[in-house]
C-alpha positions in Angstrom: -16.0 13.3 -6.2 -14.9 11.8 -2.9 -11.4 10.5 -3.3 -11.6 7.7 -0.2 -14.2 5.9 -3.3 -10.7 5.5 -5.4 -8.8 3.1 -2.9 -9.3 -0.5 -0.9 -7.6 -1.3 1.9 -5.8 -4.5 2.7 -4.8 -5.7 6.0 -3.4 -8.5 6.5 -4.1 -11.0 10.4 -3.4 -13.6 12.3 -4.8 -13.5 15.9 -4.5 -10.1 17.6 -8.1 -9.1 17.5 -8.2 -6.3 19.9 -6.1 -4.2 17.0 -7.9 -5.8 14.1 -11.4 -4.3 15.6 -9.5 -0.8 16.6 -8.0 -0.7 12.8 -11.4 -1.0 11.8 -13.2 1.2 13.7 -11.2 3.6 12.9 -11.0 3.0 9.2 -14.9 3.7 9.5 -14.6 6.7 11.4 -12.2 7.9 8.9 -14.5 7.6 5.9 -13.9 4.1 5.3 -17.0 1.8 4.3 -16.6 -2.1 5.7 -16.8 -2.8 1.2 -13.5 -0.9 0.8 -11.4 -3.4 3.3 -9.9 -6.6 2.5 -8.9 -8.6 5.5 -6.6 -11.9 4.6 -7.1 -14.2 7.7 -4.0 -16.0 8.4 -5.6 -18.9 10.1 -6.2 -16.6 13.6 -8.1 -18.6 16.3 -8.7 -15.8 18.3 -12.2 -15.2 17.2 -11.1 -12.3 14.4 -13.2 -14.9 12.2 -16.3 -14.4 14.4 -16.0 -10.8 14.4 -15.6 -10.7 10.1 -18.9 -12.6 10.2 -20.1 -9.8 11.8 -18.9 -7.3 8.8 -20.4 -9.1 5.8 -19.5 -6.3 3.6 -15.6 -7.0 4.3 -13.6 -9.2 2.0 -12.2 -11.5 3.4 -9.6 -14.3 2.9 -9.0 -17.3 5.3 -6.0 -19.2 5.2 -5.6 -22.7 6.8 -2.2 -21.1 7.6 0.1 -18.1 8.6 1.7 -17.9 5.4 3.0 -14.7 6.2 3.0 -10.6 5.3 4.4 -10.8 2.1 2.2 -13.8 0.7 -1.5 -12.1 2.6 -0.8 -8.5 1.0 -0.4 -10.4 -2.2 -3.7 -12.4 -1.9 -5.5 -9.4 -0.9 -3.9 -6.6 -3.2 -5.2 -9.0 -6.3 -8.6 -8.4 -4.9 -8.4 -4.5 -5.2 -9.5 -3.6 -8.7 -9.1 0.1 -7.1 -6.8 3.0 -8.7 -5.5 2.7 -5.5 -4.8 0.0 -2.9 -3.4 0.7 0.9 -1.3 -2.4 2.6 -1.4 -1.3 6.2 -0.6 -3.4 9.5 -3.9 -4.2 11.8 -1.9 -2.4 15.1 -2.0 1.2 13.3 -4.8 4.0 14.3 -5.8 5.9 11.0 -7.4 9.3 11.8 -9.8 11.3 9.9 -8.2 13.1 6.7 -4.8 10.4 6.3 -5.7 8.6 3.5 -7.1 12.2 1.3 -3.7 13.4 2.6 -1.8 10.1 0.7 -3.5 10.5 -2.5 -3.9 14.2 -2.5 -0.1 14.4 -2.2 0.5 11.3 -4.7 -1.8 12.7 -7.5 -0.8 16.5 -7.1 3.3 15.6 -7.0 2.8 12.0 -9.1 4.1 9.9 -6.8 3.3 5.7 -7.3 4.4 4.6 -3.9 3.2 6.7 -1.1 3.2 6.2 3.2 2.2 8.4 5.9 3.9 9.9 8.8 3.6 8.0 11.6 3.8 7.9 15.6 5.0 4.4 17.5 4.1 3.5 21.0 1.5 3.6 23.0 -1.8 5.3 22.6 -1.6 7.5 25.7 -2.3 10.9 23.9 -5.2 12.5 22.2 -3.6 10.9 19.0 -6.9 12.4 16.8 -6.0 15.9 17.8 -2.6 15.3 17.3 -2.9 14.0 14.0 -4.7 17.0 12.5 -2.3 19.6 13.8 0.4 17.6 12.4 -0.6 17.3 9.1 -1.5 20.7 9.0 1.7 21.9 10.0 3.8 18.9 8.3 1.6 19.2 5.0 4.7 20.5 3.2 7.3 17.9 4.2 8.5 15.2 2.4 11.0 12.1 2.3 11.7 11.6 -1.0 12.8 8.1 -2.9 12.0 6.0 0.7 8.4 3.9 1.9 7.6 1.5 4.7 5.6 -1.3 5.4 3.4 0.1 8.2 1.4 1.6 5.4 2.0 2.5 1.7 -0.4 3.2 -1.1 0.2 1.9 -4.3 -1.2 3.0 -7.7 -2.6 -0.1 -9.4 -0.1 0.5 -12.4 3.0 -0.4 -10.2 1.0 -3.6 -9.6 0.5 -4.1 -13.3 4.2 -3.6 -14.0 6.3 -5.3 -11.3 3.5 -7.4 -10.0 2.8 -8.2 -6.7 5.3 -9.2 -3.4 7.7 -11.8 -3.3 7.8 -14.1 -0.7 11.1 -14.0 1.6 9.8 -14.3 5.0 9.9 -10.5 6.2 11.6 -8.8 3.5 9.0 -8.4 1.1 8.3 -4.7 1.2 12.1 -4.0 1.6 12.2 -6.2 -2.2 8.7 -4.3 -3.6 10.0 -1.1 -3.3 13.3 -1.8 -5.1 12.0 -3.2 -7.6 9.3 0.2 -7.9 12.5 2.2 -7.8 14.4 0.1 -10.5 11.7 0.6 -12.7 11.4 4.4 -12.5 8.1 4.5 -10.3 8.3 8.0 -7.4 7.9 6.7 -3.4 7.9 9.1 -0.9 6.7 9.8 3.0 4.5 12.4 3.1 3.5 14.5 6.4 0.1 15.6 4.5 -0.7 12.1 5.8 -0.2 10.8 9.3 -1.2 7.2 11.6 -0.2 6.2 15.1 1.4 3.0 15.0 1.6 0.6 18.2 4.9 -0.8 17.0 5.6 -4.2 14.5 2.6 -6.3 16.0 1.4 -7.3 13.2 4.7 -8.0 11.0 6.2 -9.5 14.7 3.0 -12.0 14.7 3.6 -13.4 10.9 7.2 -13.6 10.7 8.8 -16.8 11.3 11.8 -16.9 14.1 15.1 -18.2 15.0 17.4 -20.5 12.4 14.5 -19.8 9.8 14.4 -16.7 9.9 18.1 -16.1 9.1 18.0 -18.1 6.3 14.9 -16.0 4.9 17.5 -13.5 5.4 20.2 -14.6 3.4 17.6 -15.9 1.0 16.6 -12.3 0.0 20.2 -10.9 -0.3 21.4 -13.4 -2.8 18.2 -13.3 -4.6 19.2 -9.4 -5.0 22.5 -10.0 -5.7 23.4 -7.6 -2.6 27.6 -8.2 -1.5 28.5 -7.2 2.1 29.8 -4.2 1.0 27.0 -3.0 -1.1 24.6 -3.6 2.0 26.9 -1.7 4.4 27.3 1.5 2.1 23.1 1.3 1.6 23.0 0.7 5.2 25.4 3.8 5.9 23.7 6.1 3.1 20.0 5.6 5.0 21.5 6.1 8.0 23.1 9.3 6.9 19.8 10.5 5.0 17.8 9.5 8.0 19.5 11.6 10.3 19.8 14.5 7.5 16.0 14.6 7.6 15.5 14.2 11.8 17.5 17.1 12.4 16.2 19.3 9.3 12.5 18.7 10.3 13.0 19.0 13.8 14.8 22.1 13.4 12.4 24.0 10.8 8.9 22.4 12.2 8.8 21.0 15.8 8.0 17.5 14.6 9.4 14.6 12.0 8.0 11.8 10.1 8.7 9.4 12.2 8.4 9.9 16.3 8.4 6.9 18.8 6.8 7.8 22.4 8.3 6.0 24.3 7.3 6.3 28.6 5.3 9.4 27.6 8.3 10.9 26.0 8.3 11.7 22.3 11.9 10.7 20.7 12.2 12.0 16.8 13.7 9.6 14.6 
């Protein structure tokens, strides 16, 4: 049985087309038929609805707004009726072999919540080549109890027990995966799995700015109930855990989950 037939893809837009149509093609290159993607068009006027005309066999949903990340992944996530459904940014290259690495690794360890490796910056490598010795090499390597919002896959029974994203105006995957981990559901990062990602395009595009933004802020952490304190020590505890796994990876295997080129120059995060 081909495992890419278990999972839908959603992705959510608004404008940006030139990454939309790369996302896509290679989604299609990487197994992925145009029936398996769910696009929720925040009201882009860039011609992304022209070219989703052009791909009948993609879901799509248009909104007479940009309502945002949070509010798009949960339009589009209700649509999946797969075991299991990808949120990914549109600026994000997925090569042949990520997506059977993400639920090869979820199903055989029983992980719920589970992203890929990744690579920021700019495309100026042979990123498909690189991809494949990475994951070969990193196919063992892990981040345990941590996710992003670049991409994560999510088994459809998280959906069914915390439901879907809450709407806080750019901290809605920060607020899904603690309530996943409150409940007892397994997230990880996986190097089995691996994407290039140009860098927060797509979550830069849908957030709102200035004053507003602040107040989304301060929204979310008394929604949580999270003091000062409590978000310093969380803050100081990733940072510590983060730094913990750069130094360990980089040490036993050349590379890490996370890597940022920046000028040509690889920096491991």
């Amino acid at each position: 049985m081909n495992p890419l037939a278990e999972i839908s893809l959603v992705i959510p837009v608004f404008n940006q087309l030139a990454y939309t149509v790369n996302c896509v093609e290679s989604l299609n290159r990487a197994g992925i038929g145009d029936a398996q993607i769910i696009v929720v068009n925040n009201a882009s006027t860039d011609g992304t609805a022209e070219f989703l005309a052009a791909h009948p066999e993609i879901r799509v949903v248009s909104n007479e707004t940009n309502i945002g990340c949070g509010p798009a992944w949960t339009q589009g996530a209700r649509l999946s009726s797969a075991e299991w459904t990808v949120v990914l940014n549109n600026d994000v290259l997925i090569p042949a072999g990520c997506l059977e690495g993400l639920i090869s690794f979820a199903v055989e360890n029983k992980y719920d919540i589970v992203c890929p490796a990744m690579r920021e910056g700019e495309a100026d490598y042979d990123w498909q080549s690189h991809a494949a010795e990475f994951m070969k090499k990193m196919k063992d390597v892990r981040r345990e109890d941590i996710a992003h919002g670049v991409c994560f896959m999510v088994h459809r029974k998280v959906f069914e027990t915390i439901g879907y994203f809450n709407n806080f105006g750019g901290y809605e995957d920060d607020d899904f995966f603690r309530r996943a981990r409150q409940t007892g559901f397994r997230l990880a990062i996986t190097g089995r799995a691996f994407l290039h990602h140009f860098g927060s395009v797509t979550q830069k595009g849908m957030k709102f700015k200035g004053v507003m933004n602040r107040e989304h802020r301060l929204r979310y952490r008394k929604a949580i109930g999270q003091t000062w304190l409590e978000r310093k020590i969380h803050q100081l505890n990733q940072d510590l855990r983060s730094l913990w796994w750069k130094q360990s990876e980089r040490r036993h295997f050349g590379n890490t989950l996370k890597e940022r080129r920046v000028g040509g120059v690889v920096e491991y995060c």
